[in-house]
Every structure is written in C-alpha cells, then in structure tokens.
C-alpha positions as CSV (number, residue, x, y, z in Angstrom):
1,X,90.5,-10.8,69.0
2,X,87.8,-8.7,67.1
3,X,88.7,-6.1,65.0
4,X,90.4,-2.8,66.2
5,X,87.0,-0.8,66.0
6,X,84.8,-3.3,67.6
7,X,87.2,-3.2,70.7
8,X,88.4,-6.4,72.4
9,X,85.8,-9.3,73.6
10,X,85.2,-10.1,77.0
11,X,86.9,-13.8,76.5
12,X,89.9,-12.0,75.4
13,X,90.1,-10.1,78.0
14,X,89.5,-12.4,80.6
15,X,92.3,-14.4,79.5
16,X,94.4,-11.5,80.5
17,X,93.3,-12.0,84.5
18,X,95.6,-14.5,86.0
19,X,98.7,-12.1,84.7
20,X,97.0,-8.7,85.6
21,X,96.6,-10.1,89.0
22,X,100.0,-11.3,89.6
23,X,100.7,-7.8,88.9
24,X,98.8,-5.9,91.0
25,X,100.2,-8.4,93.9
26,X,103.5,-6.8,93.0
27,X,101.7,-2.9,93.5
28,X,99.9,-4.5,96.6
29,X,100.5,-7.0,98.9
30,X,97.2,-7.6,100.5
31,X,95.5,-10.2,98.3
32,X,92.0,-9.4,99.3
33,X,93.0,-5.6,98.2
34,X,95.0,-7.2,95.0
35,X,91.5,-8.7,94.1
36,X,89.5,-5.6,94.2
37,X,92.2,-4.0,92.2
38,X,92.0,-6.5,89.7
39,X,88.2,-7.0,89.5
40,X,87.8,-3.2,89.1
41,X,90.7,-3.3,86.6
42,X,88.4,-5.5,84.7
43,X,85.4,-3.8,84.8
44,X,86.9,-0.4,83.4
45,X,88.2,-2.4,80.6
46,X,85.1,-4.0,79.7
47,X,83.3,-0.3,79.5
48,X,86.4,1.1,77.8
49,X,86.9,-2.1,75.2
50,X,85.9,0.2,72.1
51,X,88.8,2.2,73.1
52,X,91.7,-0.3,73.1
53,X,94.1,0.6,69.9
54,X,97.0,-1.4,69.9
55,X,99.4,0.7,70.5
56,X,100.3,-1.0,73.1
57,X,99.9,-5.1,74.4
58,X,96.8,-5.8,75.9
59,X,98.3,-6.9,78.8
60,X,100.6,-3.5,79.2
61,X,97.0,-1.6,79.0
62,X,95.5,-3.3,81.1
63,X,98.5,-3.1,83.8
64,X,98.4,0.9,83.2
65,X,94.2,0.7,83.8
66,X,95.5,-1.3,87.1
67,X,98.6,0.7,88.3
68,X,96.0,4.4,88.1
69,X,93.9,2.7,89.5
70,X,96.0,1.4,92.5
71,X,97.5,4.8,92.7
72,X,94.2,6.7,93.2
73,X,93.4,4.1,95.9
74,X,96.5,4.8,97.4
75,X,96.1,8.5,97.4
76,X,92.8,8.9,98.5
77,X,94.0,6.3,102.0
78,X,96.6,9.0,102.5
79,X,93.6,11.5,103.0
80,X,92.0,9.0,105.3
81,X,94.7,7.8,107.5
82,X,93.7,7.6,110.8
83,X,95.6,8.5,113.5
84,X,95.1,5.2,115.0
85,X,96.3,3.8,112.1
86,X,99.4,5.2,112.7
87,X,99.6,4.6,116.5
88,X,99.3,0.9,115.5
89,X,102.4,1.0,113.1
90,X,104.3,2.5,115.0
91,X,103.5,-0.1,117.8
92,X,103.5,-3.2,115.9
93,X,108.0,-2.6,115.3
94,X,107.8,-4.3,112.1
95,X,110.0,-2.3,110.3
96,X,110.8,1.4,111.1
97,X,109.0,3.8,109.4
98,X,112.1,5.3,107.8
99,X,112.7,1.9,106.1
100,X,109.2,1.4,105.1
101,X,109.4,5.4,103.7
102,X,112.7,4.8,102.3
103,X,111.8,1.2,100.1
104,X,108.1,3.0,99.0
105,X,110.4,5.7,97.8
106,X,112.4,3.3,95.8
107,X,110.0,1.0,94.4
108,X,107.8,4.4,93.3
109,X,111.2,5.3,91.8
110,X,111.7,2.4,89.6
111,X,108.2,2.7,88.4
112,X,108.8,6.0,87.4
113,X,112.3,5.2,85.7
114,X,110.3,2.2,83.9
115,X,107.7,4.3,82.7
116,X,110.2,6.4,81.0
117,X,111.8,3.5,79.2
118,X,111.0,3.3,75.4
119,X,109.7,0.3,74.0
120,X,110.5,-3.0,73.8
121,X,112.6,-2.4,77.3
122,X,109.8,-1.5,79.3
123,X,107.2,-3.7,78.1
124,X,110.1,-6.4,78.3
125,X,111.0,-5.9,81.7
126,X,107.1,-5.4,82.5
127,X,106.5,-8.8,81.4
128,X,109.4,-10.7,83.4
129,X,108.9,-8.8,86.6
130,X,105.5,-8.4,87.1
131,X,104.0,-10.8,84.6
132,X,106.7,-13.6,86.0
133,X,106.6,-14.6,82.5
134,X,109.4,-17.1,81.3
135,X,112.0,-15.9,78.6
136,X,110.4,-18.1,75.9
137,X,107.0,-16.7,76.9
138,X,108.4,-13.1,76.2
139,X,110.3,-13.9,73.4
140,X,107.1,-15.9,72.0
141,X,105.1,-12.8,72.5
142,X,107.1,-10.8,70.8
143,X,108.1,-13.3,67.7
144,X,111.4,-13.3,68.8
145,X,114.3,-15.6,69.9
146,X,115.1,-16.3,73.6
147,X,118.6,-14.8,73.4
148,X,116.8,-11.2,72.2
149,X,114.3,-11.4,75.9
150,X,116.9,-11.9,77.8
151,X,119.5,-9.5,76.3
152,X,116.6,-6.8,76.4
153,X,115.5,-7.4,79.9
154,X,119.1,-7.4,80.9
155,X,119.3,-3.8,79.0
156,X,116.5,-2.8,80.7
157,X,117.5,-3.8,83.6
158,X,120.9,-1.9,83.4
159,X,119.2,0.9,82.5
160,X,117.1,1.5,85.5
161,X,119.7,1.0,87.4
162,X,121.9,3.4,85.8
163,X,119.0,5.9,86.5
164,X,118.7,5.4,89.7
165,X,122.5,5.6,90.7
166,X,123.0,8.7,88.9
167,X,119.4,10.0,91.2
168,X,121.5,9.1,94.3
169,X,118.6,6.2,94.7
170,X,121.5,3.4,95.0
C-alpha cells in the first residue's frame, strides 16, 4: 500500500473485489445488479483513493462506498416503480408482500443496529457475514488469536440481537 497521502494503488484495491462483491450479493441478490454495484463501487474509489485515511479497513470503506451506493439505487427505483411492476408481484405469489415488507424491514434493521456498533464488533461481524471470511482470516486481519474472532463475533452477534428484541423486531 502507498503511503497515507498518496492514497491507495489501484492493485491494492483491486485486491479488495472478490470480497466487496460477495458483499454487495448480500445487499442485492441479482448478480448482474451485484456487478454494477461493485464495478461502480470501484470506480468511486479509484477517483476518491487520495482520500482513504485509515481510519477504517480498506475493505470496511469500500463496503460503506458500496452499501450508499446500493441505497441511492434503491431509492431512486422506489421513485420509478411502475405500476406494472407491482401488478407483476403481486401476480407472481412468491411471497406475500407483507413478508417481503416485513424481512426488508428487518434486514434494514440489523444494518442499522450494525452500524451503530463500535469497533472491533462491527467490523468483526462485517467480515464474517458479509465477507464470509473464516475465523483465522479475521483473526489474521486483525493480529489476533482465533478464540478473540470468534468471541467478538459472538458479542456482536448478541448484541444485535439484544437490539432488536428490545425494538420489538424479534
């Protein structure tokens, strides 16, 4: 990696994608979409590279240049849904729309609670969820044994689920 005020190289970066993707597969489940995502993800970061300080992992900044991303894609399709659109979900009887309403609520619900965790429990938890990285791979990352990732996943874990009981969520 270059120094902090040259920004991050390309290679560097690009080392990053694989991960990045599988996490945007986890915001969005259409792969072609997931790609788009990811590419675009990409591209920001290249123009923005100067800016990286290290306050955070690369891979955590990244997934936050990938998650606004998603979510301003997501809100301008809400402008634009078509009442076709709808017509055709409500035909198709996949799962009621209820359901469907009621899961988007929770998963934007754990997101939020996640975002609200301090550090190393939501970068942790990031990592092993979305990341699908191993135990030893977190622990690795963070110079750390595999007993510590998986006690502070497990912490995280219990923490955003204590969140969302006491928000009536579970």
């Amino acid at each position: 990696m270059k120094r902090k005020d040259e920004g991050i190289s390309q290679e560097v970066l690009c080392g990053e994608y694989e991960a990045v993707f599988r996490y945007v597969l986890t915001l969005c489940p259409d792969r072609a979409e997931a790609e788009n995502i990811t590419q675009e993800t990409f591209l920001k970061a290249l123009k923005a590279a100067h800016s990286f300080q290290g306050k955070s992992s690369l891979y955590t900044w990244l997934c936050a240049i990938a998650k606004n991303h998603w979510l301003t894609r997501q809100a301008k399709k809400k402008r634009e849904v078509a009442p076709s659109a709808l017509e055709h979900t409500l035909a198709s009887g996949d799962k009621p729309l209820d359901q469907q309403a009621a899961e988007r609520d929770l998963s934007m619900r754990i997101h939020q609670v996640l975002h609200q965790l301090e550090e190393p429990y939501k970068e942790v938890f990031s990592l092993r969820v979305f990341g699908q990285l191993s135990f030893g791979d977190i622990a690795s990352l963070f110079a750390k044994s595999d007993s510590w990732a998986r006690v502070t996943y497990h912490r995280a874990k219990k923490k955003i689920l204590q969140q969302l009981r006491k928000d009536g969520m579970l």
